[in-house]
C-alpha positions as CSV (number, residue, x, y, z in Angstrom):
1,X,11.9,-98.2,-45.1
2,X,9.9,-95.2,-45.1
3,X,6.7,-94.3,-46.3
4,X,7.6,-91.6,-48.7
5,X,4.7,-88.8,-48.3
6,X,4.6,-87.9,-52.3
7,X,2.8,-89.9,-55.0
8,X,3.8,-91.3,-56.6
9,X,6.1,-93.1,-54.2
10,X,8.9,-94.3,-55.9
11,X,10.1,-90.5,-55.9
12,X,11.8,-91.9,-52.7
13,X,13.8,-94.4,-55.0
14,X,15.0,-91.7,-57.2
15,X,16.3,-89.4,-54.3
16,X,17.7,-92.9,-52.8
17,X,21.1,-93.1,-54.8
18,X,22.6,-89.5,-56.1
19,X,23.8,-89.2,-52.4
20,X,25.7,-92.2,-52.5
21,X,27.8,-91.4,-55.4
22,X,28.5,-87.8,-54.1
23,X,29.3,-88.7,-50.8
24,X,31.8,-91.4,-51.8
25,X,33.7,-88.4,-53.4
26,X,32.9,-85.2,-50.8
27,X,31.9,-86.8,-47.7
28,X,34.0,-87.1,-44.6
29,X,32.2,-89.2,-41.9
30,X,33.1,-92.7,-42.3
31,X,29.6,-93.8,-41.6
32,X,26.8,-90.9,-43.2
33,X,24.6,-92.4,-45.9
34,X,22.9,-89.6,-47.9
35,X,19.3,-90.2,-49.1
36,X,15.9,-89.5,-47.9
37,X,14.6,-89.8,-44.5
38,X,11.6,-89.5,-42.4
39,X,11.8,-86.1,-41.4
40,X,12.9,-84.7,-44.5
41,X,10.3,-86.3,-46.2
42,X,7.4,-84.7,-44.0
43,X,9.0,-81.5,-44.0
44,X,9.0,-81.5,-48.3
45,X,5.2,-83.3,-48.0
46,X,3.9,-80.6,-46.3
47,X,5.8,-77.3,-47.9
48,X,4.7,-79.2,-51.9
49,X,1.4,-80.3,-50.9
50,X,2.3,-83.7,-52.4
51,X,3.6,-82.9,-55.6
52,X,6.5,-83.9,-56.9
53,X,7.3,-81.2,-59.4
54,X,8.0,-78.9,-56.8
55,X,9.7,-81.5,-54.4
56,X,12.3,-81.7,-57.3
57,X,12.3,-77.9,-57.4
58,X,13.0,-77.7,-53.5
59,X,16.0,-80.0,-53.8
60,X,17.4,-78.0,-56.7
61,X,16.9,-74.4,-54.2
62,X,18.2,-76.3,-51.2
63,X,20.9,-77.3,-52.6
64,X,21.9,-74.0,-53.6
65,X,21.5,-72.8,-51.1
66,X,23.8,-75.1,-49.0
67,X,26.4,-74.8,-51.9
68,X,26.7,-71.3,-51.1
69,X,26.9,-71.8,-47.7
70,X,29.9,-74.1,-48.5
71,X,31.8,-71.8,-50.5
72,X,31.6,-69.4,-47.8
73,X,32.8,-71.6,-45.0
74,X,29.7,-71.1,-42.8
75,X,30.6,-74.6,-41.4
76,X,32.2,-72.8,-38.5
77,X,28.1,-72.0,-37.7
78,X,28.0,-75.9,-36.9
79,X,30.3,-76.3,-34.2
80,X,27.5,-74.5,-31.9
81,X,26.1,-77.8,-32.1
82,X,27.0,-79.3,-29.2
83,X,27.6,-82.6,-27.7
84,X,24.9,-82.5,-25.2
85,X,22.9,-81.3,-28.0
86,X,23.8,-84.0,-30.6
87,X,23.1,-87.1,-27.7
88,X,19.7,-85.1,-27.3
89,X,19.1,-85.3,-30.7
90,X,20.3,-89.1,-31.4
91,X,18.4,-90.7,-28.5
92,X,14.9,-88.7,-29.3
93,X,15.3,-89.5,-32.8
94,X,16.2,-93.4,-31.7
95,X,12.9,-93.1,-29.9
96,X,11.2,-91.6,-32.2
97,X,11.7,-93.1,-35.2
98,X,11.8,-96.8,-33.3
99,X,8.0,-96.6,-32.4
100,X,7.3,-94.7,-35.8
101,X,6.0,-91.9,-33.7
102,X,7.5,-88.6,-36.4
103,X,4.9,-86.1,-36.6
104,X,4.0,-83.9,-39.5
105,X,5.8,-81.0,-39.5
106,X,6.0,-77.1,-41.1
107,X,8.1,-76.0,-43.9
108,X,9.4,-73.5,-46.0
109,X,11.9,-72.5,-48.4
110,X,14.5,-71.5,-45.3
111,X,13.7,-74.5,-43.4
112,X,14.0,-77.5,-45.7
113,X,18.1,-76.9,-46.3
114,X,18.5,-75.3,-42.9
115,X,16.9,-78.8,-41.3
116,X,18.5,-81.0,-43.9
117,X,22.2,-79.5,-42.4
118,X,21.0,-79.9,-39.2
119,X,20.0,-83.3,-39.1
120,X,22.8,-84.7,-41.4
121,X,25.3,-82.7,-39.5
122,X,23.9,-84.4,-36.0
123,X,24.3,-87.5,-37.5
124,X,27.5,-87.4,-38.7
125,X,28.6,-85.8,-35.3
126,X,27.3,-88.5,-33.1
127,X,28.9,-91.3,-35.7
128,X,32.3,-89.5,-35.2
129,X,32.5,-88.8,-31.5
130,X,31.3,-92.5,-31.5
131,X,34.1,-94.0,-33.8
132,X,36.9,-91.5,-32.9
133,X,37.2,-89.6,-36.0
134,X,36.5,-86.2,-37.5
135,X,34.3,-84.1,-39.5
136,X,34.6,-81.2,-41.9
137,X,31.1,-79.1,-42.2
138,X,32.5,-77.2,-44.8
139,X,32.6,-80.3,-46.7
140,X,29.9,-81.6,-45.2
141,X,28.0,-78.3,-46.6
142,X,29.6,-78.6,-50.1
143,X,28.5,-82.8,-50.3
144,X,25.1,-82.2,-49.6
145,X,24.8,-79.2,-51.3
146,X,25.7,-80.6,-54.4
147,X,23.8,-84.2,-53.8
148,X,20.7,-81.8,-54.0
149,X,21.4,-80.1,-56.7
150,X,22.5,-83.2,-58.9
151,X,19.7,-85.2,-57.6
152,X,16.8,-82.4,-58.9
153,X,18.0,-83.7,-63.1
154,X,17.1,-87.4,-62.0
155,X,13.5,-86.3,-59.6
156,X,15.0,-86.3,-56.5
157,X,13.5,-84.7,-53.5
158,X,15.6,-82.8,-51.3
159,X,18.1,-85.3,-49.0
160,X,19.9,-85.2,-45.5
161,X,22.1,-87.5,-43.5
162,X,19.5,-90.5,-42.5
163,X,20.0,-91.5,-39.1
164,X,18.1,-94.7,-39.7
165,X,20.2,-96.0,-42.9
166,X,23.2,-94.8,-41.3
167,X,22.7,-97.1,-37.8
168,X,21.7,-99.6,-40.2
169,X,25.3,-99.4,-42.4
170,X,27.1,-98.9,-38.9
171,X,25.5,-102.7,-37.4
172,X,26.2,-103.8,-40.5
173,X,30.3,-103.3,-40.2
174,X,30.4,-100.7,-42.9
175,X,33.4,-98.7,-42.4
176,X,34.4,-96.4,-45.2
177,X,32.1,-94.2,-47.6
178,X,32.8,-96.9,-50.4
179,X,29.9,-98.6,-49.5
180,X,27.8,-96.1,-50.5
181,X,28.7,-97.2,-53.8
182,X,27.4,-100.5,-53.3
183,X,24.2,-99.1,-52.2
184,X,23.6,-96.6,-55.3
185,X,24.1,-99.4,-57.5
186,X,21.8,-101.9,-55.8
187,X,19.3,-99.0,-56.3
188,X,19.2,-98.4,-59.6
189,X,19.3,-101.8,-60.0
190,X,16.3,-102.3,-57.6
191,X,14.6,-99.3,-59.8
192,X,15.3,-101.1,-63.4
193,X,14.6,-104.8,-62.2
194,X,12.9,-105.3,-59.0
195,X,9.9,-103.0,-58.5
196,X,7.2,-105.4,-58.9
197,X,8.0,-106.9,-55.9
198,X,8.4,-104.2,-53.5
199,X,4.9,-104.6,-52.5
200,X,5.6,-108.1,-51.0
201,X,8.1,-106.8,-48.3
202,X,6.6,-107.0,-45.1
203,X,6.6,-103.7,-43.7
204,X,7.1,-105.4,-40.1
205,X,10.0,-106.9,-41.3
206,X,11.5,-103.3,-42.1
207,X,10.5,-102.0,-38.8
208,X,12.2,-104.6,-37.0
209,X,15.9,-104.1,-38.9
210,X,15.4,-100.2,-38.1
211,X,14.6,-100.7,-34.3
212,X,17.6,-103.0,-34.1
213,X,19.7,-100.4,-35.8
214,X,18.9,-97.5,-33.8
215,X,18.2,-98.9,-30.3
216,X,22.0,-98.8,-29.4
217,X,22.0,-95.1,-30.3
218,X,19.8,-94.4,-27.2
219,X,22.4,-93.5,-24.4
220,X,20.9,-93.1,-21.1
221,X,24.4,-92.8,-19.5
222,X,25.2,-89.8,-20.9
223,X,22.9,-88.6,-18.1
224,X,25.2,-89.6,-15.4
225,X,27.9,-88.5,-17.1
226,X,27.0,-84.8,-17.6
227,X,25.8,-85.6,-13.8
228,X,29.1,-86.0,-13.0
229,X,31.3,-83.7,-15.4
230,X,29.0,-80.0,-15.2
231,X,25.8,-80.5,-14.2
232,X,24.6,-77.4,-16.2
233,X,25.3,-79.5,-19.7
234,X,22.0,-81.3,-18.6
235,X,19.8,-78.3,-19.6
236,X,20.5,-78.2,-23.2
237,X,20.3,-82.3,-23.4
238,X,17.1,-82.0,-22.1
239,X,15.8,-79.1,-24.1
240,X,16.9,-81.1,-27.2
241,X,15.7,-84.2,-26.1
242,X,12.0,-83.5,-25.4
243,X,11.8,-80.6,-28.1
244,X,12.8,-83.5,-30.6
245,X,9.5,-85.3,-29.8
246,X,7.4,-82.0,-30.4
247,X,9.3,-80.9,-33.7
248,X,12.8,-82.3,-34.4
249,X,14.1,-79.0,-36.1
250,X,12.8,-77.0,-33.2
251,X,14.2,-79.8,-30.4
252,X,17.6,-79.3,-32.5
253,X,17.8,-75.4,-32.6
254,X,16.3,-74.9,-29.4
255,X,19.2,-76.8,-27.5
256,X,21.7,-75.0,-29.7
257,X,20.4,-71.9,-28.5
258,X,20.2,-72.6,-25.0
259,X,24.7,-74.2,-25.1
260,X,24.8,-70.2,-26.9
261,X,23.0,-68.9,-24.5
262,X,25.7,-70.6,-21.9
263,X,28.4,-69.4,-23.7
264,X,27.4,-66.3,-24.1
265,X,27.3,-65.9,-20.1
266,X,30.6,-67.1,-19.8
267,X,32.2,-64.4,-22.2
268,X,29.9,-61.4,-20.4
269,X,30.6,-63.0,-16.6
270,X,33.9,-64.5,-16.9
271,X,35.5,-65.7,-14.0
272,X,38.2,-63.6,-11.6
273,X,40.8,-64.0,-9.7
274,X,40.9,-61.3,-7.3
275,X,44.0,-60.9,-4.8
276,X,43.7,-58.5,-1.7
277,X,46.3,-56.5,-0.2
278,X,47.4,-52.9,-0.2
279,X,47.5,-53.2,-4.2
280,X,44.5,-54.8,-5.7
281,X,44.8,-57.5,-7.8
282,X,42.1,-58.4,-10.4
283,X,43.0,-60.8,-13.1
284,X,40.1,-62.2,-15.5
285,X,40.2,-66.0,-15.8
286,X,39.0,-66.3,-19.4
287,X,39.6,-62.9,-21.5
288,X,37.9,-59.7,-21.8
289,X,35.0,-59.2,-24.1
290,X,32.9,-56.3,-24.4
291,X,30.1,-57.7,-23.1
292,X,32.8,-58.4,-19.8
293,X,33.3,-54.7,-19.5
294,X,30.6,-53.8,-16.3
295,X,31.3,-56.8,-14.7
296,X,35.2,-56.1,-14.5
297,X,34.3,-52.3,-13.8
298,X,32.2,-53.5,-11.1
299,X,34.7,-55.9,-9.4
300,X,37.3,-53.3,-9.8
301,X,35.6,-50.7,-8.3
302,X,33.3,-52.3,-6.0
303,X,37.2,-53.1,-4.0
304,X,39.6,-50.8,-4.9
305,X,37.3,-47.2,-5.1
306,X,34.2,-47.8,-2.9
307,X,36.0,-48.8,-0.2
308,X,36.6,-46.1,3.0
309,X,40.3,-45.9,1.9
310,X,40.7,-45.9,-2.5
311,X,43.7,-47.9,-2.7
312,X,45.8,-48.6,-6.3
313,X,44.6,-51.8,-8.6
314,X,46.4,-53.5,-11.1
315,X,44.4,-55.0,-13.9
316,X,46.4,-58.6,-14.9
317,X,45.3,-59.3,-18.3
318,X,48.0,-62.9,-19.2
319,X,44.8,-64.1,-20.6
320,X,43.1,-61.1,-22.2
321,X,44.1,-62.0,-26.0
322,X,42.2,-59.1,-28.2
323,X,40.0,-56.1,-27.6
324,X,37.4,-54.4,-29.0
325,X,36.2,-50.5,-29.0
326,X,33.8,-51.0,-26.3
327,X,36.3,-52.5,-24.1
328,X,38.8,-49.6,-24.6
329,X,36.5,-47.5,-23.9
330,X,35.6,-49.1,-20.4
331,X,39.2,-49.4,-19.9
332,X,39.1,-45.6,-20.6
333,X,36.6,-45.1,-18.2
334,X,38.2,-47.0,-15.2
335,X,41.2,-45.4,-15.6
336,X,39.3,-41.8,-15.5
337,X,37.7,-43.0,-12.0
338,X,40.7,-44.1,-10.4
339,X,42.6,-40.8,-11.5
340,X,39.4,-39.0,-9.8
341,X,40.1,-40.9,-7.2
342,X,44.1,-39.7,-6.5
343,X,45.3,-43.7,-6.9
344,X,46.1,-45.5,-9.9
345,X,45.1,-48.4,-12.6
346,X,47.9,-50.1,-14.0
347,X,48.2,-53.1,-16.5
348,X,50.1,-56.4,-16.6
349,X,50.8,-59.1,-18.8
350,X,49.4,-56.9,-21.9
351,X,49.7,-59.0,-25.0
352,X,50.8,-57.3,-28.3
353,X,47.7,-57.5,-29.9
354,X,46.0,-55.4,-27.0
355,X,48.8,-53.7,-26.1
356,X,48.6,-51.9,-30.1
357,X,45.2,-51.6,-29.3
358,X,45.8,-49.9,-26.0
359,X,48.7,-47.6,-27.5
360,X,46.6,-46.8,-30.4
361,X,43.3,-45.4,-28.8
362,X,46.2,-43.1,-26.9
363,X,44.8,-43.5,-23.2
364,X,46.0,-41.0,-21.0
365,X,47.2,-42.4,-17.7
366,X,47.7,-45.2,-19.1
367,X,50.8,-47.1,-17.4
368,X,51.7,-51.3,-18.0
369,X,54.1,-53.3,-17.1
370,X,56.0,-56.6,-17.9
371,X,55.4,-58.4,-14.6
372,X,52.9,-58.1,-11.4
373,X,55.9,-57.8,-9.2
374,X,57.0,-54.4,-11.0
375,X,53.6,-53.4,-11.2
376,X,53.4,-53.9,-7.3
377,X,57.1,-52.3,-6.5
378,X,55.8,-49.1,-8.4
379,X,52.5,-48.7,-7.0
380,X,54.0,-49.8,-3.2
381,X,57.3,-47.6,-3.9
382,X,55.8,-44.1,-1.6
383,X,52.8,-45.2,0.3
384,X,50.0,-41.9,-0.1
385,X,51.3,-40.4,-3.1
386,X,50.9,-40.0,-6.8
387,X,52.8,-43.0,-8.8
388,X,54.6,-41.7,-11.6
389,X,53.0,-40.9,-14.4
390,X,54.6,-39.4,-17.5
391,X,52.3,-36.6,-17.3
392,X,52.9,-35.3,-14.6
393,X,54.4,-32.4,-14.2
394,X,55.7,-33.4,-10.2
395,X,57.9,-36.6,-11.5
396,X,61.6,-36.0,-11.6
397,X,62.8,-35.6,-15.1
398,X,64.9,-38.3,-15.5
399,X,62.2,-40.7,-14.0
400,X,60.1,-39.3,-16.8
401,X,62.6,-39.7,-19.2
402,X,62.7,-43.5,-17.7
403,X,59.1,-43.8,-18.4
404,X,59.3,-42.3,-21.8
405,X,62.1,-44.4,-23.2
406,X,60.3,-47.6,-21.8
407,X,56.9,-46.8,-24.0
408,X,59.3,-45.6,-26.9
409,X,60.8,-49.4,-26.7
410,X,57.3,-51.1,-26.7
411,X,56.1,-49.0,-29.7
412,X,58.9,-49.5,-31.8
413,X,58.7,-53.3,-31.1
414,X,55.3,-53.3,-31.7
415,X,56.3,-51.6,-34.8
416,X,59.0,-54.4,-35.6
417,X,56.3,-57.4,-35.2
418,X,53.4,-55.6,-37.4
C-alpha cells in the first residue's frame, strides 16, 4: 500500500487497525478510514529519524494534543477550510499520490497533529460534499485524538484520514463506518496469520488498485465552475493545488490563509449602498466591523461633509448585528464631525444588541430612529437649521420632552429584553 519509512516495517500494520475500531464508534463521515498514510508517514520518518520508539511516542503527544483540542471545541478552526481549498487539496493529492511522486517532508512536534487534522479533515470534507452529508470536527478532533492515543499501547505511529484507503472503501461501495470493523479484523488477522506472504504481493498490483481509486477524485470542472460562480475562488484553488506538490501541509495552509485573507477584506471593505439626495443615505451591505470603521467614515464623509454644501446623512444599519469598542468609537467620531459641521448623523434600523451598545457608551448627539422615512421627515422637516436634538437648549420643550420620552421607551425595553 505504502512503503512505511520505519524499520521495522510492519509498524505500519500495527497503526493499521486502532483507527478502525475508534472510528466506528466517534467518527461521522460515512466514508473516512483511519490508519497510516503516505504523508503522515514521511512527516513521523523524518521528525524520529526512523525509530519507532519515538514514532509511538509521537502518536501518544499527538493525540493529546488533538484530544484537547476536542474538548475545547476548536473544530470551529476547521471550517476556514474551504471548498476551493479542499478540491485543491483532493486533486494534487490524486496526482500526487497516483504517480507516487510524495516528497519527504519537515516535522515537528506542532506539525505532526496539526497536519494529521488537516489532511483527515480534507478528506472527510471532500467525501461529504461528494455524498451529501455532514461532518462534525469536534468529533472529528475527539476520534482521532483518541485513535492516537489508543494506538501508542499497541506501537502505533501517529494516524490521519488516508485519502488513498478511503477512495479505495468509496469504489468499493462501502457506505457506513461499520466497515471499518471489517477492516481492523482482517488486520489483525493478516498480522497473526498471513505475514509471510506479504512479500509476494506485487507492489504493481497495489499501485494499480490506488490509481483506480483516486483518479475520479481529480475534478478539473471545478475550474469552470469557480469560472463561472466568483472568479476570485480560483486563487485559493490554485494556491492549494500547486503548494500540495511542493509540501502538502504548506499547499493546505497556504490556501486557507489566502480564503482568510478574502474574508478578511470583505469584513474591513464591506459593500454600500449609498442613496443621494438632500439627505444622505449610506447603508452597509454586510455589517459593521471594526476593521469597517475608515472605510464607512470615508464614504460618509467623502459625500455628506466634503462636499461645497455639508448636508445631513443617515447611517442605515438593518444589517449591522453587533459592535465592538472601536466601532463606537468611530461612530463617536463621525458624529463629532458632522456636529462641527452644523448638520446631523442619524441612525436607522438599530438592532437591540447595538442599540445597548450605542445607549451604553452614552454618545452625545446621538439620535435613531425606527424607519428611514422618519429619519428623512426629521432631518427634511426645516431646510438650513439645526434638527432637534435633546440637547439643545433652542428645541421647544415639549419637542424635547417628545424626544426624551422616546429614548426613555427604548431603554426600558432594552431593559425588558436583557
Amino acid at each position: 500500500w505504502v512503503l512505511i519509512p520505519l524499520s521495522p516495517q510492519q509498524y505500519g500494520l500495527y497503526s493499521a487497525f486502532m483507527g478502525c475500531f475508534v472510528y466506528l464508534i466517534l467518527g461521522t463521515s460515512r466514508d473516512v478510514t483511519l490508519g497510516p498514510t503516505a504523508i503522515m508517514s514521511l512527516l513521523v520518518s523524518s521528525y524520529t529519524f526512523h525509530e519507532p520508539a519515538y514514532a509511538v511516542l509521537l502518536a501518544f503527544l499527538s493525540g493529546c494534543i488533538q484530544l484537547a483540542m476536542g474538548f475545547l471545541c476548536l473544530g470551529f478552526l476547521l471550517d476556514f477550510i474551504s471548498c476551493p481549498v479542499i478540491k485543491g487539496f483532493t486533486s494534487a493529492a490524486a496526482i500526487t499520490i497516483g504517480f507516487g511522486q510524495v516528497k519527504d517532508m519537515g516535522a515537528g512536534l506542532a506539525v505532526v497533529p496539526l497536519m494529521g487534522l488537516l489532511e483527515s479533515i480534507a478528506v472527510a470534507k471532500s467525501f461529504a460534499s461528494q455524498n451529501n452529508y455532514r461532518i462534525d470536527a469536534n468529533q472529528e478532533l475527539l476520534a482521532i485524538g483518541l485513535t492516537n492515543v489508543l494506538g501508542s499501547f499497541v506501537s502505533s505511529y501517529p494516524v490521519t484520514g488516508s485519502f488513498g484507503r478511503t477512495a479505495v472503501n468509496a469504489q468499493s461501495g462501502v457506505c457506513t463506518p461499520a466497515g471499518g470493523l471489517v477492516t481492523g479484523v482482517l488486520v489483525l488477522l493478516s498480522l497473526g496469520c498471513l505475514t509471510s506472504l506479504f512479500p509476494y504481493i506485487p507492489k504493481a498490483a497495489l499501485a494499480a488498485v490506488i490509481i483506480m481509486a483516486v483518479a475520479p477524485l481529480c475534478d478539473p470542472r471545478i475550474v469552470r465552475t469557480l469560472w463561472r460562480v466568483k472568479r476570485l475562488d480560483l486563487l485559493p484553488l490554485c494556491v492549494t493545488f500547486l503548494l500540495c506538490f511542493w509540501e502538502v501541509q504548506y499547499g493546505i495552509l497556504a490556501g486557507t490563509l489566502v480564503s482568510g485573507l478574502i474574508l478578511l477584506h470583505s469584513v474591513a471593505r464591506p459593500q454600500m449602498k449609498v442613496s443621494e439626495g438632500p439627505v444622505l443615505v449610506v447603508q452597509p451591505a454586510s455589517g459593521l466591523h471594526f476593521p469597517a470603521v475608515e472605510a464607512l467614515r470615508e464614504a460618509i464623509v467623502s459625500r455628506a461633509l466634503e462636499a461645497p454644501r455639508p448636508r445631513c446623512a443617515v447611517l442605515d444599519c438593518t444589517h449591522v448585528c453587533s459592535a465592538d469598542y472601536t466601532v463606537v468609537l468611530g461612530l463617536a467620531g463621525l458624529l463629532e464631525d458632522f456636529r462641527s459641521h452644523g448638520v446631523t448623523l442619524a441612525f436607522v434600523g438599530l438592532q437591540v444588541p447595538v442599540l445597548r451598545v450605542l445607549l451604553s457608551a452614552d454618545l452625545s448627539h446621538l439620535q435613531h430612529f425606527p424607519t428611514l422615512e422618519e429619519a428623512e421627515k426629521h432631518l427634511n422637516q426645516e431646510p438650513g437649521t439645526q434638527p432637534y436634538n435633546v440637547s439643545d437648549d433652542s428645541v421647544p420643550e415639549h419637542k424635547v420632552a417628545l424626544l426624551k420620552q422616546r429614548h426613555s421607551f427604548l431603554k426600558s425595553g432594552l431593559e425588558r429584553a436583557f
